[in-house]
N, C-alpha and C positions, 0 to 999 in steps of 0.2 A: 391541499397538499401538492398543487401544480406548480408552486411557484421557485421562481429560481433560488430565489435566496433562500428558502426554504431547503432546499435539495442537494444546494451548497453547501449549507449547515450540517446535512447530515453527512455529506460527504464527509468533509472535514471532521465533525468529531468521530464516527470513524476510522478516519484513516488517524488521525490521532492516539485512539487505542489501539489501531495495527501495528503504529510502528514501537508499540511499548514493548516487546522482543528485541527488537534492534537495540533501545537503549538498553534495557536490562543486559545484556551479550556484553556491550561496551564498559557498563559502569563495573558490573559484578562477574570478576574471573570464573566465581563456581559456575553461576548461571551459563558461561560460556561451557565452560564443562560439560555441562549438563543436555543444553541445549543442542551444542553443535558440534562439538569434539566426540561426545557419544557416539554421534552418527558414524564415525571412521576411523575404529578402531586402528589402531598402532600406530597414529598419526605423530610425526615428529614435529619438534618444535620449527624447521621453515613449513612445514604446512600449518602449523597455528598459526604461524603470523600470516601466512596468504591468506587465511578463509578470513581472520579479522581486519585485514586490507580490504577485502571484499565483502565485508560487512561496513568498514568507512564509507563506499561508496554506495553502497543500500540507503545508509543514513543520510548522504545528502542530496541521494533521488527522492527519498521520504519524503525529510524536507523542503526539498527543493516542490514538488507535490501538494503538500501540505499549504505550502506561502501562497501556490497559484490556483487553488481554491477559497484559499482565505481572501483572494484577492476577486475572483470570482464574485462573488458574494454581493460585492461595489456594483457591479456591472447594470447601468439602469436600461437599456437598450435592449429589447426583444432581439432583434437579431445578433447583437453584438451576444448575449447570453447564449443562445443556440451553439454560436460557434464556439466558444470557451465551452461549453457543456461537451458537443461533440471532442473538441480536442482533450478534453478531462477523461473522458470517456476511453479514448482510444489509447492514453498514457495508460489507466485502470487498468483496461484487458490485457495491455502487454504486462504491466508489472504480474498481475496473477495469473495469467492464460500457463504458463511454466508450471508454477506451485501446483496447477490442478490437475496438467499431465503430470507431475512427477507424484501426484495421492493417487489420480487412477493405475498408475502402471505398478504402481506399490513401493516406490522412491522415497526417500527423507523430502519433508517438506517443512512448513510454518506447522505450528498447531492449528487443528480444524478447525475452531472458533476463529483466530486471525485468519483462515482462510476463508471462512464463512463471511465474514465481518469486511475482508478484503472486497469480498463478491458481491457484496450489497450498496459497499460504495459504490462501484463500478455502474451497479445495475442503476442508481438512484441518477446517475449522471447523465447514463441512458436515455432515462425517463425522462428527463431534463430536458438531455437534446430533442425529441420526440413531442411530447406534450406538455413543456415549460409553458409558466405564463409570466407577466410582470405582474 
């Protein structure tokens, strides 16, 4: 379970099912409803379209994300792998290090599973950087 490609693998298919909220948001209006207009009551319609502007750009840090792990994966090179792990790594905690202060302080966030799910990428890429093998 040391190995990179391994570790990549998981990365990516969870970040995969993380970013299943952001599409669900984009394709299906209620789920937006539901999801993230609830959070802010009496919100008018220019704040709908900023928070789904700001969810466009969620979506192609996602996948932007998603491609540079899946690309990851290639990588035959122990050191070369370390550093793509570490730098995976450090995209990871920034994307959720936010979502976790805003669950502990008692803030709108992802759901706990995508936040859980988010958190385990992160950590697996960790592990990666740390004790990856080829």
């Amino acid at each position: 379970m040391k190995k990179f490609k391994t570790l990549f693998i998981i990365a990516l298919i969870i970040d995969l099912i993380a970013s299943l909220p952001i599409v669900l948001i984009k394709l299906m209006p209620e789920m937006a409803d539901e999801m993230l207009f609830s959070q802010f009551p009496g919100i008018n319609d220019p704040g709908k379209e900023a928070l789904m502007t700001v969810f466009d750009v969620f979506g192609v840090i996602s996948a932007s994300m998603i491609v540079a792990v899946a690309v990851a994966t290639t990588i035959k090179e122990k050191a070369t792998a370390k550093k793509a792990a570490l730098i995976l790594f450090i995209f990871h905690v920034g994307w959720v290090l936010m979502d976790w202060i805003n669950f502990l302080v008692g803030k709108g966030g992802p759901p706990l599973a995508v936040l859980l799910l988010s958190s385990v990428a992160a950590l697996a890429l960790g592990y990666a950087w740390k004790k990856g093998e080829i």
